[in-house]
N, C-alpha and C positions, 0 to 999 in steps of 0.2 A: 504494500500500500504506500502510493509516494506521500508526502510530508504535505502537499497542498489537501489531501483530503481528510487529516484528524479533524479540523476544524468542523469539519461538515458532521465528521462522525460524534463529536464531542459535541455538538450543537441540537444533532439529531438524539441522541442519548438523555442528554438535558430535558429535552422539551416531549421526547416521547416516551423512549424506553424507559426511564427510570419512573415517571407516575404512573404508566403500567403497573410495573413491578409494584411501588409502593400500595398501588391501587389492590391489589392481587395478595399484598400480604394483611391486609386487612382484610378481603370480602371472602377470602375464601376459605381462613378461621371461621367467620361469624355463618357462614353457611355451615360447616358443622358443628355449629354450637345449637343448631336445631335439630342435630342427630343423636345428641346425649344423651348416655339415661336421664330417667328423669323419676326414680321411685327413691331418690332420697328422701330424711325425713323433712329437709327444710324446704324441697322445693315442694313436695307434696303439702305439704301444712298451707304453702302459700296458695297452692290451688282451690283444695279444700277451703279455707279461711275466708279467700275473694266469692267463690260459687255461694259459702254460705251469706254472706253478706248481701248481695244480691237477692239470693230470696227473701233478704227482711231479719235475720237475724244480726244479733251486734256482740262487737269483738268486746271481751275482756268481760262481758257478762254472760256471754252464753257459750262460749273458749274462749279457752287462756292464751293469751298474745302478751310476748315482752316488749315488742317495738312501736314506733308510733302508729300513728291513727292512720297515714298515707300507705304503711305495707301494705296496708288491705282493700282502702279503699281506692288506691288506682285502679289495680286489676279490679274490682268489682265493679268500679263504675264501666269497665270497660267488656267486663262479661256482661253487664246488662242490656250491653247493644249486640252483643258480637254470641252471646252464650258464652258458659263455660269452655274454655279452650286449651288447651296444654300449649299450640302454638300461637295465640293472642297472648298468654303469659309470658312469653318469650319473647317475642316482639318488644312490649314493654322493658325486657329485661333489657332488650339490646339500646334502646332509646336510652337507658340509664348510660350504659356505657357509653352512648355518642355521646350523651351531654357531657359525663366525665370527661374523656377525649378531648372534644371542641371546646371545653372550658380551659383544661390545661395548652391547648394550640394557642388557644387568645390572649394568653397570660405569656408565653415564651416567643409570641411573634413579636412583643415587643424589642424582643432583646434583637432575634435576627427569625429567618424564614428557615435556615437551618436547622438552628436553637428548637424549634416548635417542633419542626419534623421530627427531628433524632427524639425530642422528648415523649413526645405520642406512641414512637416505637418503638423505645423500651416498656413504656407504660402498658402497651398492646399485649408485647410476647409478652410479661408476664402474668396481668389480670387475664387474657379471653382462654385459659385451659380452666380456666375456676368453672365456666362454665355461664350461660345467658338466662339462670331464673333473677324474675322479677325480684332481687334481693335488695332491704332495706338500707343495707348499709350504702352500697353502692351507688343507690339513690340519692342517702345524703350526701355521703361525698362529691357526688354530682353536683346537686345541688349550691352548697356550700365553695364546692370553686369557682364554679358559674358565677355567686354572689362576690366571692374579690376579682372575680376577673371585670365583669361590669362596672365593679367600683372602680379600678386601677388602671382598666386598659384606654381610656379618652383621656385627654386636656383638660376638656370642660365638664363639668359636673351639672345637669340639667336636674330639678325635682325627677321628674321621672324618670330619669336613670338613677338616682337614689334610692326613690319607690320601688325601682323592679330588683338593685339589687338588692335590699333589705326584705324584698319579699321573697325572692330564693333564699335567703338566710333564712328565713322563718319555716318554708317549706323543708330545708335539710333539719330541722328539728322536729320538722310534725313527720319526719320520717326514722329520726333516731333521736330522744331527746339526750343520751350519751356521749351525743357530739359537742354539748349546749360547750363545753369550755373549752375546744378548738375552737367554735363558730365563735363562741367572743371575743376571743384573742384575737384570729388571724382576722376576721370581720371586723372587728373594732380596728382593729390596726390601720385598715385596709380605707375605713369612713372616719377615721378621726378628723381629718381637716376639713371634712362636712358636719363637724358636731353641731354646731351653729345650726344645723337642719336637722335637729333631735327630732322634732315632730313629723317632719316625712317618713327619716329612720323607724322611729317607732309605730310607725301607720303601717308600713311595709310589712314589720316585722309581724304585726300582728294580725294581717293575712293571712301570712304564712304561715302563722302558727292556729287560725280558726278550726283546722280540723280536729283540735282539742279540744272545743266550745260543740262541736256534736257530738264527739263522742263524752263530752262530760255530760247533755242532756241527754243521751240514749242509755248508758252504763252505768253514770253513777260516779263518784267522788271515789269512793270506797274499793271498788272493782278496777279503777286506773291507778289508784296508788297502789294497791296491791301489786298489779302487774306490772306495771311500768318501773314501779321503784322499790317496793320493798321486796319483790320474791328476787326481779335478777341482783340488784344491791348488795341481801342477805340470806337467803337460801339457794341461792342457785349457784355459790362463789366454790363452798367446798364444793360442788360433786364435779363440776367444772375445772377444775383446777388442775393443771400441769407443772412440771420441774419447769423452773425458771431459773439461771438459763436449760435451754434442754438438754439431756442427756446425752452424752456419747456413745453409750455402751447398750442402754434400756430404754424400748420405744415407747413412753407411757401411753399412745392418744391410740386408742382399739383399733381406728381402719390402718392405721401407719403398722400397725402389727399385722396386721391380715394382707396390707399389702407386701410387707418384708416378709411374711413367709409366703406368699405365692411367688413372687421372686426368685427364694430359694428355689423351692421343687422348679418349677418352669426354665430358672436361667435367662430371665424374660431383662432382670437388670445386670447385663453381663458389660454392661458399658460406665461403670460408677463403683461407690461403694456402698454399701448397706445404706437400707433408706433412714435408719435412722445415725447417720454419720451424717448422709446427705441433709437431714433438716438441723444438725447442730453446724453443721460447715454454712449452711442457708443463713443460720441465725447470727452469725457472730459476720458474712459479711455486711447482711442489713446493718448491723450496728457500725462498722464503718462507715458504709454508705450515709448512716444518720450522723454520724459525726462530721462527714465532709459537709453538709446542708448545715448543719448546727454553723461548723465555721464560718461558711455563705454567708449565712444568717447575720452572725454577730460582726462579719467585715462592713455588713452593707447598714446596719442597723441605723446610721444617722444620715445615710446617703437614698436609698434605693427600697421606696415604701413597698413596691409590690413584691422584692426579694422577701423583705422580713414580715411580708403578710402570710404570704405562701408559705417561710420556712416556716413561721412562727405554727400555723394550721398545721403541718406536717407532721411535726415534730412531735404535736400534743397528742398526736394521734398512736404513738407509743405505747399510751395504757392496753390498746387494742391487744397487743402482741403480748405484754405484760400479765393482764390479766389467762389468756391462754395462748399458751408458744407453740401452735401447731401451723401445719402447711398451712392451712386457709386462712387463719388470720395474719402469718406474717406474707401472704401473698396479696391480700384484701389491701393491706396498710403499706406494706415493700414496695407495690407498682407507684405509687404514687413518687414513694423517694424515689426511686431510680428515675423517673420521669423527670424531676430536677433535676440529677445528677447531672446533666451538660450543663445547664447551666452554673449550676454548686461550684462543679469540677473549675468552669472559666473564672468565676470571680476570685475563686482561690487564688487561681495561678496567674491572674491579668500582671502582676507588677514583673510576670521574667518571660512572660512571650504576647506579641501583640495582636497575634490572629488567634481570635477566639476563636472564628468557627473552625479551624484544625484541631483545636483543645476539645472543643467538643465533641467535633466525631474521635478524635482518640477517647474520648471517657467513652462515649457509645461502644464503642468496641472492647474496651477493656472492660467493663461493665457485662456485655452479653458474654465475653469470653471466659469472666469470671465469673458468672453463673452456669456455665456450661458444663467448667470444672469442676466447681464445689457440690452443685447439684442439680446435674443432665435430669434425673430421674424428672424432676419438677420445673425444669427452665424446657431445654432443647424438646429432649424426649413428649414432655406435656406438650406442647405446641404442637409436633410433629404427629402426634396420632390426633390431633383435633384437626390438621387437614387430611390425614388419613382416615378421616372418618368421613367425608364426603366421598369417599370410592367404596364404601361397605355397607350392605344391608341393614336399614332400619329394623329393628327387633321390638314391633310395636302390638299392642294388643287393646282394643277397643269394645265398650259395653256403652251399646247408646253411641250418644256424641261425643265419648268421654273416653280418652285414650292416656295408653303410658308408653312409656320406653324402657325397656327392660335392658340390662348391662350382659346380660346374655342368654343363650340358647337356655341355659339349664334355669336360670331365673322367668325368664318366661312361660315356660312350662309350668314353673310352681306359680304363678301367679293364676294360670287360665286353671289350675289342679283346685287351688284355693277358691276361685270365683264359682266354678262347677259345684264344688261341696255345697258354698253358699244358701246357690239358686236352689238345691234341692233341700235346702232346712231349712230354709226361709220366706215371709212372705212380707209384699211391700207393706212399709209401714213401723215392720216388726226394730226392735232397737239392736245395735250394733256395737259388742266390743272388739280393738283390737290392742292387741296388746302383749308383751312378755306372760312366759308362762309361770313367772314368778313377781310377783308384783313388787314385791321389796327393791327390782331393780329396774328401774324403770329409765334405763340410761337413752331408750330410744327406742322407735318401735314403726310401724308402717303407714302412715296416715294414705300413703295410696289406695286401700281399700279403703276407707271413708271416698275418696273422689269416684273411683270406680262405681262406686254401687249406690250412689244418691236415691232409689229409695227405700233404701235401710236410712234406721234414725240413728246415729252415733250416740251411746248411751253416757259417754264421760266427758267433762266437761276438758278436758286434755286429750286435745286432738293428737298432740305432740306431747314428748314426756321427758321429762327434765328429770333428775339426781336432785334431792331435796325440796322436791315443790309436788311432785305428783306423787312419790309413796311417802309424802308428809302425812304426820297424824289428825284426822278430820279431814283430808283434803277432798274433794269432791273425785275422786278418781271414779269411784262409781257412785 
């Protein structure tokens, strides 16, 4: 190729190939993020929770829900146009993530167009293997950046760009109120030179927070503090609770054990070391990665408001991992830092090299490379069967208009074995328990047969079942 034609080729890669590509590693996760199982307990719960809400029944008085009033009532209001759906649930989930996404692209275009890219695609390979239910947290986090990005990313400050971000702040609390001190910190941080406009701020805010004002008239005072605050707060902390930091040696969190010994037999992780090596090597480089942002943080703190709004949210967001150190949570709270990390990494190092945007794709790279190392299991490999899961048969089984996805061959079978037994002991109407067959442990159990079989009446008021809340003493379990 002679030397007149790289330009063309370099010109032609710029403007085509590469947002292909980038196009392509986006859309083609989120297509098999609609092929996953889906008979978890918490995507089930959410199915469940929204269908019943829709028909008229209300959260935290007639099931037990720990998050806000918005987990439930997005997807409900939106089965109530659409029905119950396993894939309108999804949908929603994924909206969550594009707002996440777009929120964090508008917050780092400021810096550069690079900056934003590299950050969204760390962010990407690590949240989209968690998987696309409509999950609350993800929601607020949504939410909650959306609201400092609005604030931070114009000049001018108009009321109603105050309004709207104040009102996404309010909405990431009527979706997790455990956010409330990130959201004040990095949100306050983010509107403080707008105080002088307390009374828009607080209009916004209380908005956003109205889904509290129905569900306190539908539930009750007594039935939201319960759940909202005193079961996750203080019953729910021992049976949840994991080695912090985590183990080297001892996998305490049950599917991390069931996935380390399928592993063994299989040989299926012949590319890593044991998975629970891989989530203490995961854990201790998040804590790096949080200490690079921390430093961000505190360089930019009298210079560079939307740095130290952003770090400041990030950071707070710690207790998450804190209170339980397993894959989900440190991937939940980890995509986020690593999504700074180009930018972290550039402010760090601005005072001995002057092209950021080289800085930052070397963080991006050393970033994916060192997650690739520490723990393929849950960086490369998770990604990698999520687009291999759009070349492989759906393993799905439907009663009604009401379908699941089963994780495999031999799960599916006992589900259609389970449904069969059902149909023939029972008749519509009749009440429905499901549950362990020892009740004293009620660490988790199948809320998918509640969605399946809507007309059996679920007999417990714990769709879902938590360690210290459902085989509490009095607890309404049955």
């Amino acid at each position: 190729m002679s030397m007149r034609a790289w330009p063309v080729v370099l010109r032609v890669t710029r403007r085509w190939i590469f947002p292909c590509l980038l196009a392509l590693f986006f859309v083609v996760p989120a297509i098999g993020l609609f092929r996953l199982p889906s008979t978890s307990m918490e995507e089930s719960s959410i199915l469940q929770y929204a269908s019943m809400t829709a028909e008229g029944h209300t959260p935290t008085q007639d099931f037990w829900t720990e998050y806000g009033p918005l987990n439930v009532y997005v997807p409900a209001a939106a089965f109530s146009v659409t029905g119950p759906s396993l894939f309108v649930e999804r949908v929603i989930g994924l909206i969550y993530r594009a707002i996440l996404l777009v929120a964090l692209y508008a917050i780092l275009r400021g810096y550069s167009r690079r900056m934003a890219i590299l950050g969204v695609t760390l962010m990407w390979w690590l949240l989209a293997p968690w998987g696309a239910m409509a999950y609350a947290w993800i929601g607020g986090l949504g939410m909650a950046l959306a609201a400092i990005a609005i604030a931070t990313t114009s000049a001018t400050m108009s009321r109603w760009r105050l309004f709207t971000a104040s009102l996404c702040a309010g909405i990431a609390l009527a979706f997790r109120p455990d956010l409330i001190v990130a959201v004040a910190c990095g949100f306050g941080i983010a509107v403080w030179p707008q105080r002088a406009k307390w009374k828009v701020i607080v209009g916004g805010l209380s908005v956003g927070l109205s889904p509290y004002l129905l569900l306190l008239v539908t539930a009750g005072p007594a039935n939201i503090i319960r759940n909202l605050v005193v079961d996750p707060l203080i019953h729910l902390r021992d049976g949840r609770a994991l080695p912090f930091p985590p183990s080297w040696k001892w996998n305490a969190e049950f599917f991390s054990r069931v996935q380390q010994y399928v592993d063994a037999l299989t040989n299926r992780n012949w590319y890593g070391a044991p998975l629970v090596v891989q989530i203490a090597e995961l854990f201790w480089l998040l804590v790096v990665v949080a200490l690079v942002v921390a430093v961000a943080t505190w360089h930019v703190r009298r210079s560079d408001r939307v740095m130290l709004a952003v770090g400041v949210f990030s950071l707070l967001l710690a207790t998450n991992i804190y209170q339980r150190a397993d894959i989900s949570h440190m991937r939940l709270v980890g995509a986020l830092w690593i999504g700074v990390t180009p930018l972290a990494v550039s402010i760090v190092t601005r005072r001995w090299f002057r092209d950021q945007g080289k800085v930052a794709l070397a963080a991006t790279g050393t970033t994916m490379l060192l997650l690739i190392l520490v723990a393929p299991s849950i960086s490369f490999a998770a990604f990698y069967q999520l687009v291999h899961r759009t070349t492989t048969p759906i393993l799905s089984y439907s009663v009604g208009h009401r379908d699941i996805i089963a994780s495999s061959a031999t799960e599916l079978s006992e589900v259609r074995h389970a449904v069969g037994l059902l149909d023939e002991v029972s008749s519509p109407g009749d009440r429905f328990f499901q549950g362990p067959s020892d009740l004293r442990l009620t660490n988790y159990n199948e809320p998918s047969f509640y969605w399946l079989l809507p007309s059996l009446t679920p007999s417990t008021y714990f769709l879902e079942m938590n360690p210290g809340i459902s085989n509490a003493p009095n607890s309404r379990l049955a």
